[in-house]
N, C-alpha and C positions, 0 to 999 in steps of 0.2 A: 765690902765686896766678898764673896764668896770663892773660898778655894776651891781650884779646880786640880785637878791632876791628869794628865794626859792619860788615855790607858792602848792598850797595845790587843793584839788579836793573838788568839794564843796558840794560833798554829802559822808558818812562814806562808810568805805568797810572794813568788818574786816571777821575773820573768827571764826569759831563756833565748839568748839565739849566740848562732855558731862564727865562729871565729876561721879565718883560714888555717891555721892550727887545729880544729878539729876536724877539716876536711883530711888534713894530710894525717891523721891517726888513724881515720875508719880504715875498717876492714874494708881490702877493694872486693870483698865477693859481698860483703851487705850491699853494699852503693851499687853493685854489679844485679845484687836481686831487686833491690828499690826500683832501679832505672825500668829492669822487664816488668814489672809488674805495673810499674808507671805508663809503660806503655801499652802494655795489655789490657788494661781499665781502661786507659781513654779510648782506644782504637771498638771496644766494647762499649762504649758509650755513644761512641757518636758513629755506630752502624745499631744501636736502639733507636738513636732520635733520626736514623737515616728509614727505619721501617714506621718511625711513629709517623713521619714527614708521608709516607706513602698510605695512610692509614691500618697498616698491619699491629700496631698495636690498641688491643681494646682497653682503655681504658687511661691513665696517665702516664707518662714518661719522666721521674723530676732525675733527671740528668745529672751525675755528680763532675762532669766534666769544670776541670779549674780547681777539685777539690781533692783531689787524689792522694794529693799529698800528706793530709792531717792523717788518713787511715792507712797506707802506707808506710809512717812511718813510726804509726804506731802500732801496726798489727804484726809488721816483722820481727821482732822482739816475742810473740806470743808464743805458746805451745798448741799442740792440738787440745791438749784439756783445760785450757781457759779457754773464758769463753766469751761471746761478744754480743753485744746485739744493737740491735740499732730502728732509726726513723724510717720514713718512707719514704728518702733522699740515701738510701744503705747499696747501692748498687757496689758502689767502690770498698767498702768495708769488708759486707759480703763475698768478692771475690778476691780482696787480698787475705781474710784466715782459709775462703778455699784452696787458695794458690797454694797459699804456705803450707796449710795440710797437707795436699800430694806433692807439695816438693820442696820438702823437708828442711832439706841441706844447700837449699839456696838452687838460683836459677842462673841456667848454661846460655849467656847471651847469644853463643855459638849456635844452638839448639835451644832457642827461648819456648817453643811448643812441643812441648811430650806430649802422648800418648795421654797420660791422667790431666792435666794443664787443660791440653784440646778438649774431654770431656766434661769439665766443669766449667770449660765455657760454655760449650751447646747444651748441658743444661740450665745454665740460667739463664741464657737468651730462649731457653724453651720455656723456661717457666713464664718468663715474660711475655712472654708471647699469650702464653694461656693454654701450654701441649703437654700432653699426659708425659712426655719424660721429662719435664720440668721435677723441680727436688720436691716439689709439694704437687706433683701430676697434674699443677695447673691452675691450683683454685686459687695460689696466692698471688700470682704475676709479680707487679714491677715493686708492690709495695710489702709484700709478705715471703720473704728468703729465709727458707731455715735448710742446715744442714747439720745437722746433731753430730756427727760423726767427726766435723770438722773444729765442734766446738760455735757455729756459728747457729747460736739460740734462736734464732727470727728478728727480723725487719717488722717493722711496727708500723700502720697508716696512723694511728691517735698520735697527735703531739704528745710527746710523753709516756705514752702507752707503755714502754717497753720498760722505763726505769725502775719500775719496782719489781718486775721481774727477771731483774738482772741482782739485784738487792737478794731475792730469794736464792736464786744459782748461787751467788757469792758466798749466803749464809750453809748450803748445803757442802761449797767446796772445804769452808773453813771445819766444820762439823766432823767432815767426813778425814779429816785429820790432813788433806792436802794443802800446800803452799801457792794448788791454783788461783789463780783470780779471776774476775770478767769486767769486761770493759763495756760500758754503756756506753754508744753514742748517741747524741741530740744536739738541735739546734737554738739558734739564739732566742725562738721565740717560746722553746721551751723551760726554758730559764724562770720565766714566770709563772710557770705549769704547778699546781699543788701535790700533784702526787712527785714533783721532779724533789721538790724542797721538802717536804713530809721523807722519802727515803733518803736524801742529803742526813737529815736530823736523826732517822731511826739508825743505818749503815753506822753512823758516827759516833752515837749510843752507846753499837754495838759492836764497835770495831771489825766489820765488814768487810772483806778484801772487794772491794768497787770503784774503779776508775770513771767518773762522770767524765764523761770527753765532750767539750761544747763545742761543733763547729760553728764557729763564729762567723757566718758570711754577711753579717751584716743585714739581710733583710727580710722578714717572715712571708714571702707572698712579695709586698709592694714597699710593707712598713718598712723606715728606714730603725735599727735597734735603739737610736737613739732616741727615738719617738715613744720607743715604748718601755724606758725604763731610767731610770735615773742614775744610774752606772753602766755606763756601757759595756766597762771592763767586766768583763761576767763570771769569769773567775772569782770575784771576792763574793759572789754567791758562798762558795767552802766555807770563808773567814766565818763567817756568823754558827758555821756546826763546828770549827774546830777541826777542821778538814783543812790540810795544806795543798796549796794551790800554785800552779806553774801557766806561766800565760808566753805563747809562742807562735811565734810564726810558722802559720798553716802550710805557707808557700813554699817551705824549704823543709823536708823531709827528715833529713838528718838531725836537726833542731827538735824536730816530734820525735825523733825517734830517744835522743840523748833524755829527753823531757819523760818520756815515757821508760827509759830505764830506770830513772831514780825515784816514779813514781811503783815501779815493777818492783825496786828493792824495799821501799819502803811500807808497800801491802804484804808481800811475802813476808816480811818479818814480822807479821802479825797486828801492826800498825792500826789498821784501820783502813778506811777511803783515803780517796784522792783526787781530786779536781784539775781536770786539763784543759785548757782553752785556747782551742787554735784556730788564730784567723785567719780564712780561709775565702775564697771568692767563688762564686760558680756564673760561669762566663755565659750562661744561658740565662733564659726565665726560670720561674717557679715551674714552668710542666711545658716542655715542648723543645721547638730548634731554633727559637729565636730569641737575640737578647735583648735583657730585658730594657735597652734602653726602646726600641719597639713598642713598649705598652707606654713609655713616659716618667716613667722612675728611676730611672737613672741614664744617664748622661753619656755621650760615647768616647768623652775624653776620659772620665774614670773609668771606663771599660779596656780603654787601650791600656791605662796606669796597669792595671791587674794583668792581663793579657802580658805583659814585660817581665813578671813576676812568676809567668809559669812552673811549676812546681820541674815537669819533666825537663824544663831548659835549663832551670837551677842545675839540677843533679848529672844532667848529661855536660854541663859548662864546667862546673868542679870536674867530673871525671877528666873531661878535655884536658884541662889544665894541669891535672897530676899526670899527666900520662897512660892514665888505666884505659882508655881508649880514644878513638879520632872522631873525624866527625862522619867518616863513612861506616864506619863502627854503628854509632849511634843512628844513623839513618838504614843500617841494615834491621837494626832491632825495631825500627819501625814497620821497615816492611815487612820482617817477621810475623807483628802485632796483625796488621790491617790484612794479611794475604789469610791469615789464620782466620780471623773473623770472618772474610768473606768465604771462607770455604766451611764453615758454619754455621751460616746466613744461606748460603746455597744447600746444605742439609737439610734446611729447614722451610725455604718458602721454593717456587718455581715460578715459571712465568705464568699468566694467567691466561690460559687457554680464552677467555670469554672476552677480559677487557681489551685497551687501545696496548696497540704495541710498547713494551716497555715495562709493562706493569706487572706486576707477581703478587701471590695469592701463598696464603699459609699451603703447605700441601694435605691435602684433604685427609689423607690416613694417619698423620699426626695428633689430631684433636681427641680430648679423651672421650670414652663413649658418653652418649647425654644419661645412661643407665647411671653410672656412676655420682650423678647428681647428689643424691644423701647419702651415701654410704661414709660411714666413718664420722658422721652426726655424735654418733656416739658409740663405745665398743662393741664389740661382738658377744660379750659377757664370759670368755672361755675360761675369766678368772674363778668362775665361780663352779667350776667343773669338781664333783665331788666332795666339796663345801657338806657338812652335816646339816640337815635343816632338820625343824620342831616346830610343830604348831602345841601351845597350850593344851590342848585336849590330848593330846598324845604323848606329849612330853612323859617322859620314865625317870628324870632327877627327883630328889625332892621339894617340897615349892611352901614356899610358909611366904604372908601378908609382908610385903614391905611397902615402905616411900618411894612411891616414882623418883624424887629428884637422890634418893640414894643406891635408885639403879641407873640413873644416868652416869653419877661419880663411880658408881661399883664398876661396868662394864669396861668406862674408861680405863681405871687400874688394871683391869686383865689383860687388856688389848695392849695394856704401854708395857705390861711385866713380860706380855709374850712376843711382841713384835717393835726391836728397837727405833723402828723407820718414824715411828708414831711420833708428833708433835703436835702441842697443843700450841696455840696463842691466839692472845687476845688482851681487851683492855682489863683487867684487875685478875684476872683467872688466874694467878698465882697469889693474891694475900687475899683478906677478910675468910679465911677457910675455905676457902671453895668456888670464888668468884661473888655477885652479889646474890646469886640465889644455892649454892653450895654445892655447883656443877661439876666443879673439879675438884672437891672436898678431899684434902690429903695426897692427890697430885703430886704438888709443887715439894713436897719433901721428900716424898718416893722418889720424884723424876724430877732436878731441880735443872736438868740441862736442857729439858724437852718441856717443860712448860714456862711460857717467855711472856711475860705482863710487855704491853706494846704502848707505847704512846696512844695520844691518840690523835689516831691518824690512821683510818681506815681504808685507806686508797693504797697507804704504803703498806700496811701488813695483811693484808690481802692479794694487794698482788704480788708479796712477799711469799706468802704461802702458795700464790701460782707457781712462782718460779722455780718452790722448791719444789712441787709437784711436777712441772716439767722434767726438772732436770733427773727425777728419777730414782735417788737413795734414798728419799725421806717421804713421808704422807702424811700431811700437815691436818691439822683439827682448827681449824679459823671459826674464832664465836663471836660473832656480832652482838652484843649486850642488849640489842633490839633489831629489829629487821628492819626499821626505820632507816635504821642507819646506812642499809645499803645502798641507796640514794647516792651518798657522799661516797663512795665507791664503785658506783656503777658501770664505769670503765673497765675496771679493773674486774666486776664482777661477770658482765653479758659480752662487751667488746673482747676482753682477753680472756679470760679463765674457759667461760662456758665456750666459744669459738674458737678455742686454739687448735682443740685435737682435727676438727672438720678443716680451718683453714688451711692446715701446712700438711694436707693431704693424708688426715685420716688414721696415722699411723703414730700420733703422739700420744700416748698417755698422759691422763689428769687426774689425778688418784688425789683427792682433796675432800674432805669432808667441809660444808661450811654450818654451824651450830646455828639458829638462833631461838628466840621466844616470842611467840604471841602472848603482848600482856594490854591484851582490851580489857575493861573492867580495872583497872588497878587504879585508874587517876590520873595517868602519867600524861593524857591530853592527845593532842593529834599526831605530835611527830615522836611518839614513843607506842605505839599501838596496832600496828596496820600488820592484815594477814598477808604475807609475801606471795601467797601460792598462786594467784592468779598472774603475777607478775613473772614467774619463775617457771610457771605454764608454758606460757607463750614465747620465752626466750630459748633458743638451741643452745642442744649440748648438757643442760642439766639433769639429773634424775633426782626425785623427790618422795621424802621418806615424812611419814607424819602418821608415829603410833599415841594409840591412845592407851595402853595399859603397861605398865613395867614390863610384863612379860614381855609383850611384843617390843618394847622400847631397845630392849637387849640385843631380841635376834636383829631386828631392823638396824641395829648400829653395827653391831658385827657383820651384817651385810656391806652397809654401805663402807666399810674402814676395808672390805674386799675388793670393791668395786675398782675397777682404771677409771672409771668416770669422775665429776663433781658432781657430791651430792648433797642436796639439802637437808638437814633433819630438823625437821619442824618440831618441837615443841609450848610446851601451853603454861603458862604461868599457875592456870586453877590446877593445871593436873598434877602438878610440885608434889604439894601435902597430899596426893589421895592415894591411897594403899590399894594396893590390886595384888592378887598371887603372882610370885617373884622366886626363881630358882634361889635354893641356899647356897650351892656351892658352883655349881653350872652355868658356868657364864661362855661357855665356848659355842652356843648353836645358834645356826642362823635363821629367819624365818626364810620359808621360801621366796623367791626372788617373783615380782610381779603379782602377789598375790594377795587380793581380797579377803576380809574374814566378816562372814554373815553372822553379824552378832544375835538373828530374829529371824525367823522365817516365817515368814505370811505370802496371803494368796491375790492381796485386792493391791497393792500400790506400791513400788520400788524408792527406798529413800536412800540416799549419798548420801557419806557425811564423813567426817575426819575430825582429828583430832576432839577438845573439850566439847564438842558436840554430838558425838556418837552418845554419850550420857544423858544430855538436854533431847534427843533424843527417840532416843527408848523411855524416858520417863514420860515425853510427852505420847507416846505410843498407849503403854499404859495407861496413861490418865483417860484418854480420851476412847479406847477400844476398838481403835485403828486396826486391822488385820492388816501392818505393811512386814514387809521384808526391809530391816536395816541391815544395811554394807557398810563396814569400816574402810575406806576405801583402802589404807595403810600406804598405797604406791599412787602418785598423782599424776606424773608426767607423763606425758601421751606413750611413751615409747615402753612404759612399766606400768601404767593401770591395766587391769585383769578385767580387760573385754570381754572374756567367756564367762566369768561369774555375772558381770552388769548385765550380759547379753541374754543370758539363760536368763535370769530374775524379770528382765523387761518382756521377754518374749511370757512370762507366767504370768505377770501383773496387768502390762498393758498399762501401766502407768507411773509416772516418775515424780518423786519430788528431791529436788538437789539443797542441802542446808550446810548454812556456812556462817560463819559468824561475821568476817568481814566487810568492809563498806563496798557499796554496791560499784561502784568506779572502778576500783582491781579485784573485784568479783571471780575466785576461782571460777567459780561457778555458770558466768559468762559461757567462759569456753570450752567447758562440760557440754551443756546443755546445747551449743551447737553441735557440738560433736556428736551428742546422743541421737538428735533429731536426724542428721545426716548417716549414720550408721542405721537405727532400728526406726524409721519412721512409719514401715509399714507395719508398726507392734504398736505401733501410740494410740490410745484412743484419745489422749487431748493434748495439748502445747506441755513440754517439759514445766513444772512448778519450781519455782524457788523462794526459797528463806535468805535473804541476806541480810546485813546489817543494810544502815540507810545512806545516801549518797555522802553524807557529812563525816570526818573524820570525828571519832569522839573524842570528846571538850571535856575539862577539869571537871567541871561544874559534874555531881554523882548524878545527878536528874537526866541531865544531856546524855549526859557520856552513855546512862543506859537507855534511854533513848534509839543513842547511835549504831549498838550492837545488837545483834541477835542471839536471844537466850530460849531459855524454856517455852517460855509464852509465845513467841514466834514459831517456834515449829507446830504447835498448839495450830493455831491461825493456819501456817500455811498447810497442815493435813486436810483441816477444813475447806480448804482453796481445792484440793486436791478431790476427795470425797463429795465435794458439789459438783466437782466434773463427771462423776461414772455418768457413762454413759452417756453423754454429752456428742 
């Protein structure tokens, strides 16, 4: 028989609940803010699901009513400078770090509604509602709550959405040499989310101050948790990163709260993560005013069990009990709660002059204008006020032949030697010299604290680099080893990064650079190959940078490392080895912002093109005695291509050909070419032409593969597509 040997997990996981000995220790003005703020949540919850009940709210209501408790008694313990974030179940979170923010020093059950209290109620019930003085002027409602001020990062609709970006905040507070921390909230069906366990693993790593808080209510929607995982205790999720774990009862506040101070001691001292799980109930459905035994999922005698357990009866019975108040006490703080809300509520809607008596209407001067629809898409650019720019022909440094991939690594050094915010990560970008293609070459030893080799796991170090983009002291350089890869990050890339500034009203900064490489042609097959830009096109919020010569490679990074936006810098696997003129010591100037460089001027035909194509080209130009006009386009995304250069060129040619090297499916080029038609149609003398690679992702196989891409002899072809239309 073979010996076995028991083994053990190498960090503690135990569970926690209070004793009547810890009731009679608390501080009676904590118990005394717990109770207001207990009651201030709920009495705000259930005058949400009293306007969702009436149809004044568009869109969903998930109710944290029954659950007050876990975030209560974990968020009074916090400061304004940690920070929190949470699901799209965050109502209660949300308004306990707002609470605690304006009042500071605890709440006067006496006088439970101040002045600042009352305001950050009627703004979150305005945000929910969907009214410009909501904290995000409305775009983010009931599922998207951010108030930076407060420390409270944003409300998440993705399952999981938020956890890596609370991972990045964490990484920027520990960096930035504070003992803050932040608290992620999520639920139980989060638990089996990969970016939730991908930042578990990287935090853990990396000794990350990040509180994973699991509200554990037991059901995703209908699911019951045991259905969908084979531990239900979800807590020992930690055990497997070496994250210590506390597992507590949701319903009793002070229990979260003691749970949460020795999780608070044990991140400040530089420990690492932390893992809370508190079971918790929410007495409604998944979205609305009815519970869920109503849909058939649960039962109304478990509903009563929970119902008995109320968080706010807990804390008002202990108080009873010590003496710290009566039970008219206690019922005064409620009508505190509910008279506060209603005059709030009455702020914000009135009766409805049109319908049946009884019924009330947002008030109409409330709603933000429909003008305001895209603004804050992306910024205003005022960073780049005064910035030096250079184009090649003008440039006055000196310029001697270098390697494209050792102006990618050159630029990099300058930008990290002058500006400490800059961080690099990504998978291998700190060993083999420079990454695999020798992007960060010498990096990792100049700057061994700012350049972070990442697991892998591209969901958490990307939206790792969101977070620390959000939160503001750092501007993270995230390289994707392939743009394939974004796929398995795609959350984290289009739902949060590119949408955060627009969502939460316009005024967040995203100062994130994200690297990758087109390497069509190499061999590497279908899911190592694919040109992003078509994809990255059509998703808000990014701006997109794809130079084709060192020179430009420079200013174009120095641009985008100014930028408040995410930007994308395209690069080309062919264009690594090719030497183009390159400043010797000049690395500080940027190219102009939005701007096109006419690498050709002609009379008869307009061709687009970017990146390793601008070369295939012009060659094919020459070959054939084409009189076209090539544009490097340099700036792709609709909000930064240089309309007036394409514009003037198509208004002289009268004719367009758009070339691109990859497969026809994410076709930049697609949404070019409507664009162009709908802008200068009355210039066209025939339908937009294009070159693209073919509908097929390219294959191993060297025959296929080029086959699948579009090279020299393609554009070849499509001139000719082009040139049989004059005059057509």
């Amino acid at each position: 028989m073979p010996h076995t040997t028991p083994l053990a997990p190498a960090s503690p996981w135990v569970e926690l609940r209070t004793t009547p000995e810890d009731w009679a220790a608390a501080d009676p003005a904590l118990l005394a803010t717990m109770l207001g703020q207990l009651h201030l949540i709920r009495a705000f919850e259930e005058t949400v699901l009293e306007l969702a009940g009436e149809g004044l709210v568009h869109g969903p209501a998930h109710s944290s009513v029954g659950q007050e408790g876990g975030a209560v008694g974990s968020v009074v313990g916090l400061r304004s400078t940690d920070g929190v974030n949470g699901s799209h179940r965050g109502h209660h979170q949300f308004l306990a770090k707002a609470i605690n923010h304006v009042a500071h020093e605890g709440l006067d059950l006496s006088d439970l509604v101040g002045g600042e209290v009352r305001t950050v109620l009627q703004r979150t019930l305005a945000e929910i509602l969907g009214l410009a003085q909501g904290f995000c002027r409305g775009r983010g409602g009931s599922m998207h709550l951010q108030w930076h001020e407060a420390g409270a990062l944003g409300t998440n609709a993705i399952v999981g959405g938020g956890v890596p970006l609370a991972a990045g905040n964490a990484w920027a507070q520990r960096h930035a040499e504070t003992d803050d921390v932040t608290v992620t909230y999520f639920g139980d069906g989060a638990v089996n989310i990969g970016s939730v366990l991908e930042s578990m693993n990287l935090t853990s790593a990396w000794d990350l101050p990040v509180c994973f808080f699991i509200e554990n209510n037991l059901y995703a929607v209908s699911t019951h948790v045991s259905e969908a995982t084979g531990e239900p205790r979800l807590s020992a999720r930690g055990l497997g990163f070496g994250i210590p774990a506390w597992r507590v009862d949701g319903m009793d506040p002070l229990a979260v709260h003691l749970a949460t101070e020795q999780a608070l001691a044990y991140m400040r001292a530089g420990n690492g993560p932390t893992v809370i799980e508190a079971e918790v109930y929410r007495f409604f459905h998944q979205n609305g005013p009815y519970p869920g035994s109503a849909f058939g999922y649960r039962d109304k005698a478990e509903e009563a069990a929970w119902r008995e357990r109320d968080p706010l009866d807990r804390v008002a019975n202990e108080m009873i009990r010590l003496g710290h108040i009566d039970a008219d006490g206690v019922a005064a703080v409620r009508a505190q709660a509910t008279a506060a809300m209603a005059g709030v509520a009455a702020a914000l809607v009135e009766a409805d002059p049109a319908g049946k008596p009884g019924t009330r209407r947002i008030r109409p001067d409330l709603w933000p204008e429909p003008s305001f629809v895209d603004v804050g898409v992306r910024g205003d650019l005022s960073e780049l006020a005064g910035v030096r720019t250079a184009e090649e022909a003008s440039f006055t440094g000196a310029l001697e032949p270098r390697k494209f991939i050792d102006c990618v690594a050159g630029v990099m050094a300058r930008r990290m030697d002058q500006d400490r915010s800059i961080v690099i990560l990504g998978e291998d970008v700190h060993r083999l010299n420079g990454g695999t293609n020798g992007a960060t070459k010498g990096l990792s030893k100049a700057y061994p604290e700012r350049v972070l080799g990442t697991p892998i796991s591209e969901n958490a170090f990307a939206g790792l680099g969101g977070g620390m983009a959000l939160d503001g002291r750092y501007r993270p350089v995230v390289e994707f080893m392939y743009p394939d890869f974004l796929w398995v990050a795609a959350d984290q890339v289009f739902n949060q990064i590119g949408k955060a500034r627009h969502m939460f009203g316009g005024h967040s900064d995203v100062p994130l650079v994200l690297r990758t490489k087109v390497a069509a042609g190499t061999g590497y097959g279908s899911q190592h190959s694919m040109d992003p830009a078509g994809i990255f096109a059509t998703s808000p919020g990014w701006r997109i940078v794809a130079p084709s010569t060192p020179f430009d490679y420079v200013g174009l990074m120095n641009t985008a490392l100014t930028l408040n936006d995410p930007v994308l810098v395209l690069e080309h696997v062919d264009l690594y080895a090719s030497t183009g003129s390159a400043p010797v010591d000049d690395l500080d100037y940027h190219l102009p912002f939005g701007k096109a460089a006419v690498r050709r001027h002609g009379e008869d035909l307009t061709v687009l093109t970017y990146l390793s194509m601008v070369g295939h080209t012009l060659d094919a130009v020459e070959q054939t005695g084409t009189d076209a006009e090539v544009i490097d386009l340099r700036w792709l995304d609709r909000a930064s291509l240089d309309w007036e250069t394409v514009g003037e060129s198509i208004r002289k040619t009268n004719n367009v050909l758009i070339v691109e090297q990859g497969a026809l499916g994410t076709s930049y080029g697609g949404w070019l070419s409507d664009e162009i038609q709908r802008r200068f149609f009355d210039w066209l003398d025939q339908p937009v032409q294009r070159v693209t690679g073919s509908e097929a992702s390219p294959s191993i196989s060297k025959v296929l593969e080029r086959a699948a891409i579009a090279k020299h002899e393609e554009v070849v072809d499509g001139l000719a597509r082009v040139v049989a239309g004059f005059g057509g």
